[in-house]
C-alpha atoms as a printed R data frame, in Angstrom:
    type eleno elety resid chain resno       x       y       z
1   ATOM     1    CA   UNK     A     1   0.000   0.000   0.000
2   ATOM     2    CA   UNK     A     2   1.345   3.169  -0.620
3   ATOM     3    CA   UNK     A     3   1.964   6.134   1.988
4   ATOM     4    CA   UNK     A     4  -1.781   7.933   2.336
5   ATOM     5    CA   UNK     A     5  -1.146  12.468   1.052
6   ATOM     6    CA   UNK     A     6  -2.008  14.316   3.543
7   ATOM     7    CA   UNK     A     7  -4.179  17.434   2.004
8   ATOM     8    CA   UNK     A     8  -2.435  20.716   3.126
9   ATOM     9    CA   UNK     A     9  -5.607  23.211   4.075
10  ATOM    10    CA   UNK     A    10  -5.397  26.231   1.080
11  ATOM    11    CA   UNK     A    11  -5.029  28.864   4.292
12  ATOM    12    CA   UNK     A    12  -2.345  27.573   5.418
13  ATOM    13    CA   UNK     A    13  -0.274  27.055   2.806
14  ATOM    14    CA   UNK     A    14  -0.926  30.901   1.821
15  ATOM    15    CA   UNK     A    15  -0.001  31.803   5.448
16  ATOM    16    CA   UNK     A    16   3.210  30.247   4.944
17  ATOM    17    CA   UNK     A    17   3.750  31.799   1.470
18  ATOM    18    CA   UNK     A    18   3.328  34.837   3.441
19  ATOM    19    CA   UNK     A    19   5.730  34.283   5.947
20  ATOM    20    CA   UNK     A    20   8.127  33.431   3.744
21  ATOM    21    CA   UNK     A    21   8.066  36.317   1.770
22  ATOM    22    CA   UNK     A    22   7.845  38.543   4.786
23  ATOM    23    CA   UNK     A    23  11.623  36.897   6.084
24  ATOM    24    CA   UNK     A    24  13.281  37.353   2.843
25  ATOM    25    CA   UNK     A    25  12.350  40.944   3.500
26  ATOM    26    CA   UNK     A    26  13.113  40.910   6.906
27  ATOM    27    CA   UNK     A    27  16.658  39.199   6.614
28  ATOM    28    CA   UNK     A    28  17.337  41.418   3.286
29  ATOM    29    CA   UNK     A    29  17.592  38.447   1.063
30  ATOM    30    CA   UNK     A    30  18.248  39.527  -2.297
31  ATOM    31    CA   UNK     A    31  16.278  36.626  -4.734
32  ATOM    32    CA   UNK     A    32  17.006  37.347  -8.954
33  ATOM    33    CA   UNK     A    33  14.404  39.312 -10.250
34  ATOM    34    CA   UNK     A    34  13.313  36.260 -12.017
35  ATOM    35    CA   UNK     A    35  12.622  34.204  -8.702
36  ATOM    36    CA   UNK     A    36  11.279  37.074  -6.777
37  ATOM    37    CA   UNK     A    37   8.291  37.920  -9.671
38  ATOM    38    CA   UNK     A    38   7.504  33.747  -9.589
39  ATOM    39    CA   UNK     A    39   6.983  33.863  -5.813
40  ATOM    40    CA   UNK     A    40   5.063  36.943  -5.739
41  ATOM    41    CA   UNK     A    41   2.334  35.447  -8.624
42  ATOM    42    CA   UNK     A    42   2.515  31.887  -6.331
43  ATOM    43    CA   UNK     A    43   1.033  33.600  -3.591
44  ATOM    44    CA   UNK     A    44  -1.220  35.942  -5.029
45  ATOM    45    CA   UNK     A    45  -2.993  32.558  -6.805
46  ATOM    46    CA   UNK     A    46  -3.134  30.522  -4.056
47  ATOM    47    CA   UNK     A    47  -4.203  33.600  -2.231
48  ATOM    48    CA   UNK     A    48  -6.956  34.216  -4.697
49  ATOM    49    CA   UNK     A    49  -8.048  30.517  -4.240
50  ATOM    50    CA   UNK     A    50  -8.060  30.358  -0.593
51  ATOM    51    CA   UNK     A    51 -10.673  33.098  -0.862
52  ATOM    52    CA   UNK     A    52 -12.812  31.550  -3.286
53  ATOM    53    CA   UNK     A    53 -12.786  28.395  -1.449
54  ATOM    54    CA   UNK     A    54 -12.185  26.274  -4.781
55  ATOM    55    CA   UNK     A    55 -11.218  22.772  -3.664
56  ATOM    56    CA   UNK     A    56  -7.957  22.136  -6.264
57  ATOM    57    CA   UNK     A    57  -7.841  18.978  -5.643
58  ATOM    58    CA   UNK     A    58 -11.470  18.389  -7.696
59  ATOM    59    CA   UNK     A    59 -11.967  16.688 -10.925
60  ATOM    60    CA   UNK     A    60 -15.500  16.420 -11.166
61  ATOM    61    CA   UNK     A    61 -17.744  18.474 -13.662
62  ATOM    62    CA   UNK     A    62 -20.654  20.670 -11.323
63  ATOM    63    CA   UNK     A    63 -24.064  20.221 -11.643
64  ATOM    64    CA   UNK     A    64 -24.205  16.463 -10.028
65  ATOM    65    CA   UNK     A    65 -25.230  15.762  -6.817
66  ATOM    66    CA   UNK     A    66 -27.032  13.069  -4.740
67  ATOM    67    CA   UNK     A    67 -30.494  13.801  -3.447
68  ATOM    68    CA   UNK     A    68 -31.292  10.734  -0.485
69  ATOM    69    CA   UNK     A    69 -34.770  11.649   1.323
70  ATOM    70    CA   UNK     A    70 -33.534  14.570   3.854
71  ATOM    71    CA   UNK     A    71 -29.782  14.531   3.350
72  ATOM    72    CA   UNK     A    72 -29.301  16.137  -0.015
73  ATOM    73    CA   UNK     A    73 -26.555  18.742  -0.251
74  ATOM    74    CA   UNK     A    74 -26.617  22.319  -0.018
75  ATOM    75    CA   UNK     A    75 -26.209  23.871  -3.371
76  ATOM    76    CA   UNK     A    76 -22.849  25.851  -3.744
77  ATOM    77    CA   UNK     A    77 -23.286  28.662  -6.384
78  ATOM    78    CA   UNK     A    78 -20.791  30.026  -8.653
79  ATOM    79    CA   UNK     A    79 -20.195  33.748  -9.484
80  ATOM    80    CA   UNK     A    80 -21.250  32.326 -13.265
81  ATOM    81    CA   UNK     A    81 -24.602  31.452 -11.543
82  ATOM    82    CA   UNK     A    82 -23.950  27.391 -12.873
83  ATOM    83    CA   UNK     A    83 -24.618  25.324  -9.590
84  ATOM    84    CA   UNK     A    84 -21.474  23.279  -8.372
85  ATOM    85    CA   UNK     A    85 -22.247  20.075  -6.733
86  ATOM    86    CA   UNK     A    86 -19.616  18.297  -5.313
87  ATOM    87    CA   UNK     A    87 -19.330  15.080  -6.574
88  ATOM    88    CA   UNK     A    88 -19.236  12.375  -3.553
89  ATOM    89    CA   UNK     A    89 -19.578   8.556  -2.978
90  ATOM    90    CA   UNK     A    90 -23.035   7.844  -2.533
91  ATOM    91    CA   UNK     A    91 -23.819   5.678   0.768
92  ATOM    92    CA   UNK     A    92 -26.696   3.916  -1.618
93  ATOM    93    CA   UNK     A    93 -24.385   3.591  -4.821
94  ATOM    94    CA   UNK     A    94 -26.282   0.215  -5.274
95  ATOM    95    CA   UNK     A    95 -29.297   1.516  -5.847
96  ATOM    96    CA   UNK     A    96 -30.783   2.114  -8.957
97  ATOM    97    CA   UNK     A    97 -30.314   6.011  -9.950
98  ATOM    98    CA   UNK     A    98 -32.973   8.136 -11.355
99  ATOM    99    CA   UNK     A    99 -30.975  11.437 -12.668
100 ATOM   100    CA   UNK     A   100 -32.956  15.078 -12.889
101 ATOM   101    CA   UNK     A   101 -31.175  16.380 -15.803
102 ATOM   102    CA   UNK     A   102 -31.673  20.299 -16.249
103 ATOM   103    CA   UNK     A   103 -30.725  23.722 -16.015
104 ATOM   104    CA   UNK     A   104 -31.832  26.026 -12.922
105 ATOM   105    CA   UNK     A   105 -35.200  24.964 -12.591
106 ATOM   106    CA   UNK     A   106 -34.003  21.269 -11.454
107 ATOM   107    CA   UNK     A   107 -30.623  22.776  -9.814
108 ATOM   108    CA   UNK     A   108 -33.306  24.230  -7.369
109 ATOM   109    CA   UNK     A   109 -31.603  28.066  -7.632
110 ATOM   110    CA   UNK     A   110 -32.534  30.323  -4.777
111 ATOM   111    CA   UNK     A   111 -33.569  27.342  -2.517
112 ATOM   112    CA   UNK     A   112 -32.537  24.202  -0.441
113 ATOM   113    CA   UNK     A   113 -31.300  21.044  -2.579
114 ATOM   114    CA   UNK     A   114 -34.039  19.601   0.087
115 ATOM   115    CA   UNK     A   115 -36.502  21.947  -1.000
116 ATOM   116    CA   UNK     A   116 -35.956  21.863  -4.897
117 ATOM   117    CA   UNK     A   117 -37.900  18.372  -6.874
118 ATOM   118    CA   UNK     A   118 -34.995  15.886  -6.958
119 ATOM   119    CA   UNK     A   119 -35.020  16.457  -2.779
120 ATOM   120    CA   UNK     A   120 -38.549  16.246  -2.452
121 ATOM   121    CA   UNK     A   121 -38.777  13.245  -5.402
122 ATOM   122    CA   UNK     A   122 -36.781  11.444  -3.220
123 ATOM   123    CA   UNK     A   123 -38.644  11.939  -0.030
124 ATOM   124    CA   UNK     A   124 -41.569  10.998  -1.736
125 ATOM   125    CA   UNK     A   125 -39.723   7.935  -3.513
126 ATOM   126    CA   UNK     A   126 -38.639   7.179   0.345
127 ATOM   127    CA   UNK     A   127 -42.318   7.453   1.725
128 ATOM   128    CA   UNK     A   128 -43.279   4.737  -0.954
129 ATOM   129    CA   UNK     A   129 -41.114   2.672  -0.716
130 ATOM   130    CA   UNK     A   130 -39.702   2.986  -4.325
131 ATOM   131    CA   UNK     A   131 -35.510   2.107  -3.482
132 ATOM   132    CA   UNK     A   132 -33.636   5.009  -5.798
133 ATOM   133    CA   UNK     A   133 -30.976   7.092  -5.604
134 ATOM   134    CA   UNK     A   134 -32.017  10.849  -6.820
135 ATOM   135    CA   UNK     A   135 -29.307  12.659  -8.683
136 ATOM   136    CA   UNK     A   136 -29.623  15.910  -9.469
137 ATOM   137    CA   UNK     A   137 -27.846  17.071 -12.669
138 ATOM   138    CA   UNK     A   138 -29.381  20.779 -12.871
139 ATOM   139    CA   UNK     A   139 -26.927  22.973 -14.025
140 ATOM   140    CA   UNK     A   140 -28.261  26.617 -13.679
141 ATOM   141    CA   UNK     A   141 -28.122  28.465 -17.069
142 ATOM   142    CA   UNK     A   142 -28.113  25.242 -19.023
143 ATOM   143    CA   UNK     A   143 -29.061  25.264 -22.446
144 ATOM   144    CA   UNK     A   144 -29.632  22.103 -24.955
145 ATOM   145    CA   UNK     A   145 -26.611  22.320 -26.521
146 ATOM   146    CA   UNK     A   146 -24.315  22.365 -22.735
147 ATOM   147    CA   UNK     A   147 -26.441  19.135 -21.439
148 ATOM   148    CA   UNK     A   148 -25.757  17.685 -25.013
149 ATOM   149    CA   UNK     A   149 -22.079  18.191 -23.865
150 ATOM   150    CA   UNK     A   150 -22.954  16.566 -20.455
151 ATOM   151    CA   UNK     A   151 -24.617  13.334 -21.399
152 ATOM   152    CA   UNK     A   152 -21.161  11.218 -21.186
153 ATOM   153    CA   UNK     A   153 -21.289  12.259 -17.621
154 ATOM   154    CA   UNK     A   154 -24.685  11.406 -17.083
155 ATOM   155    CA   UNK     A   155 -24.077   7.755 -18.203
156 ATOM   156    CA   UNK     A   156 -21.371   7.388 -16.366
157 ATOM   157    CA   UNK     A   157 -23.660   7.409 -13.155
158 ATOM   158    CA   UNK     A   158 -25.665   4.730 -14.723
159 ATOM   159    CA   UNK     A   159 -29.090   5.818 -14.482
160 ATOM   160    CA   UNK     A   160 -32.052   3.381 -14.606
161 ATOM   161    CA   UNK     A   161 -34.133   6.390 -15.556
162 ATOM   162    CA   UNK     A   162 -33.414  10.401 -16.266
163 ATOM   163    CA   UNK     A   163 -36.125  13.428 -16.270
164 ATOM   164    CA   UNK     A   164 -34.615  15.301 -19.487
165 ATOM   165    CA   UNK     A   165 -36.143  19.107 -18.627
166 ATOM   166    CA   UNK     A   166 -33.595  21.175 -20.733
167 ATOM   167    CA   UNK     A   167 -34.362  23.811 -23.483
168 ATOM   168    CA   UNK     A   168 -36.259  26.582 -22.159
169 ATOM   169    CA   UNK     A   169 -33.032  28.809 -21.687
170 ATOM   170    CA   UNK     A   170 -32.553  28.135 -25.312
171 ATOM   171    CA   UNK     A   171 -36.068  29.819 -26.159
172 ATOM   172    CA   UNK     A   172 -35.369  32.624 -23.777
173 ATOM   173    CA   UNK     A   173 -31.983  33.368 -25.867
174 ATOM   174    CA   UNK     A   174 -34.136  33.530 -28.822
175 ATOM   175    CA   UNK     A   175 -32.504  30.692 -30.505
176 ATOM   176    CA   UNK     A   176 -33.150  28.577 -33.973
177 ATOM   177    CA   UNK     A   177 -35.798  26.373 -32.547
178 ATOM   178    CA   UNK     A   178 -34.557  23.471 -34.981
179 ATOM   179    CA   UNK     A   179 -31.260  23.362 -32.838
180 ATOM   180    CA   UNK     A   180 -32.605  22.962 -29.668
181 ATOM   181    CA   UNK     A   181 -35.148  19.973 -31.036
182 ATOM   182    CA   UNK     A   182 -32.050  18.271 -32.446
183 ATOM   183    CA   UNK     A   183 -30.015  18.606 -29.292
184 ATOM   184    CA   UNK     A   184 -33.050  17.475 -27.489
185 ATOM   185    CA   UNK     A   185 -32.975  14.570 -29.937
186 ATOM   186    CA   UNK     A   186 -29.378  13.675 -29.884
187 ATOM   187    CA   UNK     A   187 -29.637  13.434 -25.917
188 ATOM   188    CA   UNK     A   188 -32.623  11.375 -25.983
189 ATOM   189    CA   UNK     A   189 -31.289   8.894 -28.865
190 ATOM   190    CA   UNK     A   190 -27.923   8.518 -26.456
191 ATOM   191    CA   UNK     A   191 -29.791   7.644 -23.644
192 ATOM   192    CA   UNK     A   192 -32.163   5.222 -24.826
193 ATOM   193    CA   UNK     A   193 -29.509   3.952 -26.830
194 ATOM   194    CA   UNK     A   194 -28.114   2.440 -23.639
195 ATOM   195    CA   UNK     A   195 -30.814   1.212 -22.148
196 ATOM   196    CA   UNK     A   196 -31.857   4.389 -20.309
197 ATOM   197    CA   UNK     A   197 -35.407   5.459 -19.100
198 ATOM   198    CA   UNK     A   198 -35.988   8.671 -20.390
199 ATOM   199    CA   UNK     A   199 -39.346  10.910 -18.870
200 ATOM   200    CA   UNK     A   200 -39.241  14.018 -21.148
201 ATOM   201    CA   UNK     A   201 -40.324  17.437 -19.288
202 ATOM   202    CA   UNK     A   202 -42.060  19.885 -21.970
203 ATOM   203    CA   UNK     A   203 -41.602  23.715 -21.254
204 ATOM   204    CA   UNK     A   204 -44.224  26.685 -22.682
205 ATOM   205    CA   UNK     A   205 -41.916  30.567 -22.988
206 ATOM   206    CA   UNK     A   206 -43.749  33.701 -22.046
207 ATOM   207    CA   UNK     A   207 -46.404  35.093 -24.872
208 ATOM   208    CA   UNK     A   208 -44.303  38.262 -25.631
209 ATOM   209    CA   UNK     A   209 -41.736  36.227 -27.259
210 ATOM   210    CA   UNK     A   210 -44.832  36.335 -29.960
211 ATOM   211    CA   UNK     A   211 -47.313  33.642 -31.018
212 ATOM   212    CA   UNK     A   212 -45.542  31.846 -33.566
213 ATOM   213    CA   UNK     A   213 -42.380  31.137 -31.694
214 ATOM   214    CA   UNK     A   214 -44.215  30.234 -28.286
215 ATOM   215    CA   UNK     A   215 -46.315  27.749 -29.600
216 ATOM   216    CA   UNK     A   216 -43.792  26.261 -32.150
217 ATOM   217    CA   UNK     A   217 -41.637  26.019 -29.301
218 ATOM   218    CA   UNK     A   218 -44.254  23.910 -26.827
219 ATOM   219    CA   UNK     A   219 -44.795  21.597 -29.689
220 ATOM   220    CA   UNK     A   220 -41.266  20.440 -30.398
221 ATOM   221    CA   UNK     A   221 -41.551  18.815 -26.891
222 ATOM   222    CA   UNK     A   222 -45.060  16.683 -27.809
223 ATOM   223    CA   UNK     A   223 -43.016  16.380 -30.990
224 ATOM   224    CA   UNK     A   224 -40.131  14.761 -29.356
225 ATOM   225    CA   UNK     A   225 -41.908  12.603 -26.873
226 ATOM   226    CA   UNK     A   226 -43.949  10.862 -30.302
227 ATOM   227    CA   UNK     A   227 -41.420  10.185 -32.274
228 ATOM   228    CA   UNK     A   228 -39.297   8.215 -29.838
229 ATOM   229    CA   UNK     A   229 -42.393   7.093 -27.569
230 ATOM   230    CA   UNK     A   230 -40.650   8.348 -24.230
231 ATOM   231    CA   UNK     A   231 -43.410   9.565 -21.096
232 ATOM   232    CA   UNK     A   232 -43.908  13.171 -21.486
233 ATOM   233    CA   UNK     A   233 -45.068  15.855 -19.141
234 ATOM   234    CA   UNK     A   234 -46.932  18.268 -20.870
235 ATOM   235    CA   UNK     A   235 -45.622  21.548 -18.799
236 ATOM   236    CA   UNK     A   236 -43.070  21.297 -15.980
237 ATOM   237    CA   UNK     A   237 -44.277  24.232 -14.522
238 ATOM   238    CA   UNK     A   238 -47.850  23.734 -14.589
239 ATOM   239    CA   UNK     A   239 -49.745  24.608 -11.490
240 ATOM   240    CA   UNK     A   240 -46.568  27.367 -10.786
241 ATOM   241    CA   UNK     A   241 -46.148  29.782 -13.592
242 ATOM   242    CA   UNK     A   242 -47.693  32.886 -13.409
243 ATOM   243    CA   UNK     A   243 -48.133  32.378  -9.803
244 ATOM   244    CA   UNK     A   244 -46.376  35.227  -8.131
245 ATOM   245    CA   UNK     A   245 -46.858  33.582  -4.262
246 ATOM   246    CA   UNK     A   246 -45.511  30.383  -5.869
247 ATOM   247    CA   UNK     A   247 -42.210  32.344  -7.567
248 ATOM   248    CA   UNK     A   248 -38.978  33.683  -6.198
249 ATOM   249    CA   UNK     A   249 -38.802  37.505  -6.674
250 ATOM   250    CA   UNK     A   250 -37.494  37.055 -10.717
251 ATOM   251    CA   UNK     A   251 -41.098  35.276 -11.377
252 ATOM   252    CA   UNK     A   252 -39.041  32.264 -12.847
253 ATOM   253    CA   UNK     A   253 -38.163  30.213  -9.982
254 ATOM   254    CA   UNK     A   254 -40.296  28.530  -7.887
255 ATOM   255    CA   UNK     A   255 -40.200  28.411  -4.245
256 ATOM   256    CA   UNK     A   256 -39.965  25.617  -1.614
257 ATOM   257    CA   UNK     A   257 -43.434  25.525  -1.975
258 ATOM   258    CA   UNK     A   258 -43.932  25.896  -5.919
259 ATOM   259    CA   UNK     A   259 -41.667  22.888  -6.601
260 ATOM   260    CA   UNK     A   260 -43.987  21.023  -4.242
261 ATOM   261    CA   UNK     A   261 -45.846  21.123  -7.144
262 ATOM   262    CA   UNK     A   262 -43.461  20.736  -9.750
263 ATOM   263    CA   UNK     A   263 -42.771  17.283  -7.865
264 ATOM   264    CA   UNK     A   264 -46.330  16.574  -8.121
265 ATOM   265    CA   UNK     A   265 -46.148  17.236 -11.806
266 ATOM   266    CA   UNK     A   266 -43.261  14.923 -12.072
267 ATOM   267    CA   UNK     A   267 -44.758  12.023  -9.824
268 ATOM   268    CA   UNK     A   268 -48.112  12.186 -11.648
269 ATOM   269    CA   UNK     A   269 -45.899  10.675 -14.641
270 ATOM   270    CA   UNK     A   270 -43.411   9.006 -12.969
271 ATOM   271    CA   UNK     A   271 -45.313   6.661 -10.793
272 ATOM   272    CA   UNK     A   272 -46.631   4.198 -12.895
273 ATOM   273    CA   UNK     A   273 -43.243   3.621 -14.790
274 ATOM   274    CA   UNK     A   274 -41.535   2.856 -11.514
275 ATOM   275    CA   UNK     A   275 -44.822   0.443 -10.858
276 ATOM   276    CA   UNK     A   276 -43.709  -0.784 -14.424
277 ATOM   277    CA   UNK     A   277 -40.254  -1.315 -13.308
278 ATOM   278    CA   UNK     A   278 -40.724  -3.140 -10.165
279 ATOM   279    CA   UNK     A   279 -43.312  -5.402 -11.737
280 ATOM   280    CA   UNK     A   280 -40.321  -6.484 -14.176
281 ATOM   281    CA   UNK     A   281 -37.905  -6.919 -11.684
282 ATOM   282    CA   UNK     A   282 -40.172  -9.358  -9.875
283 ATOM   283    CA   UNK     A   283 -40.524 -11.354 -12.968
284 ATOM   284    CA   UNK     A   284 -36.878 -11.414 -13.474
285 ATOM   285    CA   UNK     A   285 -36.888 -13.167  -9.933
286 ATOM   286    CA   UNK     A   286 -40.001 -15.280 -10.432
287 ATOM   287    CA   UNK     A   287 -39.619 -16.729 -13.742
288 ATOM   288    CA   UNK     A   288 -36.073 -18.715 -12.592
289 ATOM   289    CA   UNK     A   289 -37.454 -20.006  -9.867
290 ATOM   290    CA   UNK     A   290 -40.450 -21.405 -11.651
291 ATOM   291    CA   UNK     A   291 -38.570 -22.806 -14.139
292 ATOM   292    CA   UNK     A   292 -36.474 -24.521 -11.573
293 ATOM   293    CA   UNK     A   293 -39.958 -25.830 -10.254
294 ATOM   294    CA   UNK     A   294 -40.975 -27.359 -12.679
295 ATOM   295    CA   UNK     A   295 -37.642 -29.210 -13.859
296 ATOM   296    CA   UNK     A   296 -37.724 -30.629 -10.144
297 ATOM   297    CA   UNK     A   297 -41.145 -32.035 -10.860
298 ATOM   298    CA   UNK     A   298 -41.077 -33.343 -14.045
């Protein structure tokens, strides 16, 4: 076994940058210019890191976290406004994992990873008795084209089943609305493609983005969810836009108590797939045992 590294805390290692600098002084050292201009920049990064608390030993992408009933983490927010969720060994990693893939409005901005739908899906998964892990993949700011980028990632946490609700940034941008249904597309056609569950969340844009664009926009999602048969729900936000006492102050977000709603949304779909699921996973463990019974009878 090799010797265990011991992680050197970011402040202290800039207090003893500090020191040192402040001895050379002290003692009149005389470094070459050369030496003197490195050591200067060396502390003034590792100061600049010890005050934005980055972790620089990291290698994982934001935007994934596990959601387990009540111990979901706090979301950390970058000055970019993209939510960075520390990546961490899950205490259920043999569960099966449903993934909440999305921008802001599944990243749960402006309120508790508790209090945003993965959290409460998996309270409610919890309550029952549905075993998944609930990871959520919201990325705030997200638009088609990033969680097209992100996809690899998602597989690699081996999902039994992922709520795609991704796009609506890209209407709010004004963008070609063909590129957003053939990101849309892509992601779904990778995830099915191995073996992945896919519940697709449809999204309506405010009326003054005019008539023609709105409702060529809510239709790509219906669209979508026909052509490659996936469960749709028809608006994520139904029940919670246009709501003010349901929204955060910028009328986008909901509240603790607007995504209590938004999880009811997703359930409403959700539900009788996971019924689906279990009923298959008992016939996986019935039918050997049957056929065992009868070759011990015949």
């Amino acid at each position: 076994m090799g010797k265990e590294v011991r992680k050197v805390p970011m402040k202290v290692v800039t207090r003893w940058l500090m020191d040192g600098m402040q001895k050379l002084n002290t003692r009149e050292i005389i470094l070459p210019p050369a030496c003197r201009t490195l050591l200067i920049l060396s502390a003034f990064v590792v100061f600049c890191l010890a005050l934005s608390g980055c972790d620089v030993s990291g290698d994982s992408p934001g935007g994934i976290a596990p959601s387990q009933g009540n111990t979901g983490q706090d979301v950390r927010r970058q000055e970019n406004g993209r939510s960075a969720l520390p990546q961490e060994e899950s205490h259920n990693s043999r569960l099966p994992r449903i993934v909440a893939f999305g921008d802001s409005l599944t990243a749960g901005l402006g309120v508790a990873s508790t209090e945003a739908y993965p959290g409460q899906l998996a309270q409610r998964l919890h309550e029952q008795g549905f075993e998944y892990e609930v990871i959520n993949a919201g990325v705030s700011g997200e638009t088609s084209a990033g969680g097209l980028r992100r996809v690899d990632w998602i597989l690699k946490n081996h999902p039994t089943l992922v709520i795609l609700e991704l796009g609506v940034n890209d209407g709010l941008r004004g963008k070609p609305l063909q590129e957003t249904y053939e990101n849309l597309s892509a992601i779904i056609e990778q995830l099915k493609s191995e073996g992945v569950r896919v519940v697709l969340a449809g999204m309506r844009l405010p009326l003054n983005y005019g008539d023609d664009y709105t409702q060529e926009f809510s239709a790509l999602y219906e669209r979508l969810a026909n052509e490659y048969g996936v469960p749709f729900i028809p608006f994520f936000l139904e029940g919670v836009a246009t709501h003010h006492h349901l929204n955060q102050g910028d009328g986008i977000h909901p509240t603790a108590e607007g995504y209590s709603i938004v999880m009811e949304n997703v359930w409403g779909i959700l539900q009788p797939i996971l019924k689906e699921l279990a009923l298959e996973d008992s016939e996986k463990i019935i039918a050997p045992l049957s056929r065992e019974r009868r070759a011990t009878t015949s």
